[in-house]
C-alpha positions in Angstrom: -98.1 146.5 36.5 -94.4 147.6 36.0 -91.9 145.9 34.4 -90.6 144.0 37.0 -93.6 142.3 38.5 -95.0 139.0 37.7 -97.7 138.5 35.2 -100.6 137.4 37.1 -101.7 133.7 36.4 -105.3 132.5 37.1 -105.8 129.4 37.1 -109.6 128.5 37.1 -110.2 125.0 38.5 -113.0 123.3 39.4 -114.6 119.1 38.0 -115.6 118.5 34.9 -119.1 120.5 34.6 -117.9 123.4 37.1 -118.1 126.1 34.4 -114.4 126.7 34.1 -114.1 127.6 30.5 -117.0 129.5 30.4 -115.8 131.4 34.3 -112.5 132.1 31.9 -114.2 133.3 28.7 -116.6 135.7 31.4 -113.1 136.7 32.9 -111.9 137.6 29.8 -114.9 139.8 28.6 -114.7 141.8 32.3 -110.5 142.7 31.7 -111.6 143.4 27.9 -113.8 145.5 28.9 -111.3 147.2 31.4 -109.1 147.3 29.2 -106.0 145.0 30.1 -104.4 143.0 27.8 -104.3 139.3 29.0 -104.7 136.2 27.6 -107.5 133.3 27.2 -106.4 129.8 27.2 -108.3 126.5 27.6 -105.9 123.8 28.8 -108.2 121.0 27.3 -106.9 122.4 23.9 -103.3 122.4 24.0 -103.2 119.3 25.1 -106.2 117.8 22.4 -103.4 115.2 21.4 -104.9 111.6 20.7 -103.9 108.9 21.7 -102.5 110.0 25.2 -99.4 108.3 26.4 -100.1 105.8 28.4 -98.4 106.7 31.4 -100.5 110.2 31.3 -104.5 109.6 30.9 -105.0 113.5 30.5 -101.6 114.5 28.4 -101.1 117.5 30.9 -97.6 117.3 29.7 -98.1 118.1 25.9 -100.2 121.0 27.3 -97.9 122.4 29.4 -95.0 122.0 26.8 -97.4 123.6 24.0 -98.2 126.4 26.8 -94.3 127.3 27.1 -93.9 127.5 23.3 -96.5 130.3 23.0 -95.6 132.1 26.6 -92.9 133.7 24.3 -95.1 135.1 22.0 -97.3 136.0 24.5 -94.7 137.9 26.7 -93.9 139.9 23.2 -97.4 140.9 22.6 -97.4 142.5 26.6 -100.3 140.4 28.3 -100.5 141.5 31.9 -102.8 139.1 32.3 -103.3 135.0 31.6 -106.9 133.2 32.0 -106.0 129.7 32.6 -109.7 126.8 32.8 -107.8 123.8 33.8 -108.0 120.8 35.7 -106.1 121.1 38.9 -105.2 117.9 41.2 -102.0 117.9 42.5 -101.5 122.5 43.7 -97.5 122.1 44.0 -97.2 120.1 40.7 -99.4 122.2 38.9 -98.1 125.4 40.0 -94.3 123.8 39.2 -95.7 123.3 35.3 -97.4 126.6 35.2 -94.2 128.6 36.4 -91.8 126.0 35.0 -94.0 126.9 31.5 -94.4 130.5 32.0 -91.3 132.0 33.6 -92.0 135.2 35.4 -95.7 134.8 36.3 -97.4 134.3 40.0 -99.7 131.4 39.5 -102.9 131.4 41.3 -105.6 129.2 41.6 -109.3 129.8 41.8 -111.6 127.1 42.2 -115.2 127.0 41.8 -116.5 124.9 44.3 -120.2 123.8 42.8 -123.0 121.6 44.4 -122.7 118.0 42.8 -126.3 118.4 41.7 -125.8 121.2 39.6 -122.4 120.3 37.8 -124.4 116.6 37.2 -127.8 119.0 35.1 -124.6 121.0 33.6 -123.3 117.6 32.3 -126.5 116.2 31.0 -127.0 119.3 28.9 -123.7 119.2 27.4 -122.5 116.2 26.9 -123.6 114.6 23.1 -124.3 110.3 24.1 -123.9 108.1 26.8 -120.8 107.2 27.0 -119.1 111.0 27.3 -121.9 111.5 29.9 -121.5 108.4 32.2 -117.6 108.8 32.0 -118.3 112.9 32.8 -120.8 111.8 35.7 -118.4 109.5 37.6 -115.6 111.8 36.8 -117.3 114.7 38.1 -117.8 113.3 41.7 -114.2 112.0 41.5 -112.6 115.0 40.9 -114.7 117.0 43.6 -113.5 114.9 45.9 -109.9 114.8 45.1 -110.0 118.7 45.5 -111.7 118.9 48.4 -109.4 116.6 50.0 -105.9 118.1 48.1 -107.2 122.0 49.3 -107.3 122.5 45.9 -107.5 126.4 45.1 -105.7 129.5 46.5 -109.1 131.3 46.5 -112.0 129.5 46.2 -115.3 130.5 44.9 -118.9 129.8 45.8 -121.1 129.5 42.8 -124.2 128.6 43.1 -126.5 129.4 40.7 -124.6 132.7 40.4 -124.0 134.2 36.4 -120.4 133.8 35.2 -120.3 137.3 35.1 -121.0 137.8 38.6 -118.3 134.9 39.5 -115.7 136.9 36.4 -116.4 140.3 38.8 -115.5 138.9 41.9 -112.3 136.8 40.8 -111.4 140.2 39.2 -112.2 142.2 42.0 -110.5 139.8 44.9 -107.1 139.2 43.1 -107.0 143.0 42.0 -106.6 142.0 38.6 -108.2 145.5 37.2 
């Protein structure tokens, strides 16, 4: 990458249970192990602000403000590369943040499109009590639907009961990230 092209942006989408953070951390290992600087982030914890403001259930905006304080540092350091797990509903207002946050990137966003019965066993064996997994098992559904219908995703990716290594290797390979 030269100096005057964008640093690539991957957004990795997908409901609640899709494997996004660990599709990122997998992503991460596979550029590591290429050797290109990038990045690692998991949106959940820039914005693990409690309470939320009312107005914003989810507090995507304290994420994406806390994502545009370290972009400098970031920048400095030379990623060519940022791993974003996120939750993506809306592309145009996401993508809007994500550039708005991280000015001379290309956003794009990769979603892992996952049968409902599998992202509802992933659930059950990670969320701790009832209450996280009935809100995570009606959410799940939910949010499938909403990106099904939005066209959430610039590529998206059949997973299956694929390894996140396997789906890491072909994110890499598609966007020519390495």
């Amino acid at each position: 990458m030269s100096a005057n092209e964008a640093t690539p942006v991957i957004v990795v989408t997908g409901p609640v249970g899709a494997g996004k953070s660990t599709v990122m951390r997998a992503m991460s290992g596979v550029l590591e192990g290429r050797g290109i600087r990038h990045a690692a982030i998991d949106q959940d914890y820039l914005r693990m602000v409690h309470p939320y403001p009312d107005d914003e259930p989810f507090g995507a905006t304290v994420g994406y403000h806390n994502l545009a304080a370290i972009w400098p540092n970031l920048v400095g350091y030379g990623v060519r590369c940022v791993i974003i797990a996120d939750v993506v509903e809306d592309m145009a207002g996401s993508l809007a943040a994500y550039t708005a946050a991280m000015p001379g990137t290309k956003v794009t966003v990769v979603r892992l499109d996952v049968p409902l019965p599998l992202v509802l066993q992933r659930l059950e064996r990670r969320e701790n009590g009832p209450s996280g997994l009935e809100w995570h098992t009606r959410r799940a559904p939910e949010l499938q639907g909403i990106m099904e219908r939005n066209k959430i995703g610039d590529l998206v990716i059949d997973v299956g009961e694929r390894t996140p290594t396997d789906l890491a290797e072909e994110i890499v390979r598609r966007l020519d990230l390495a």
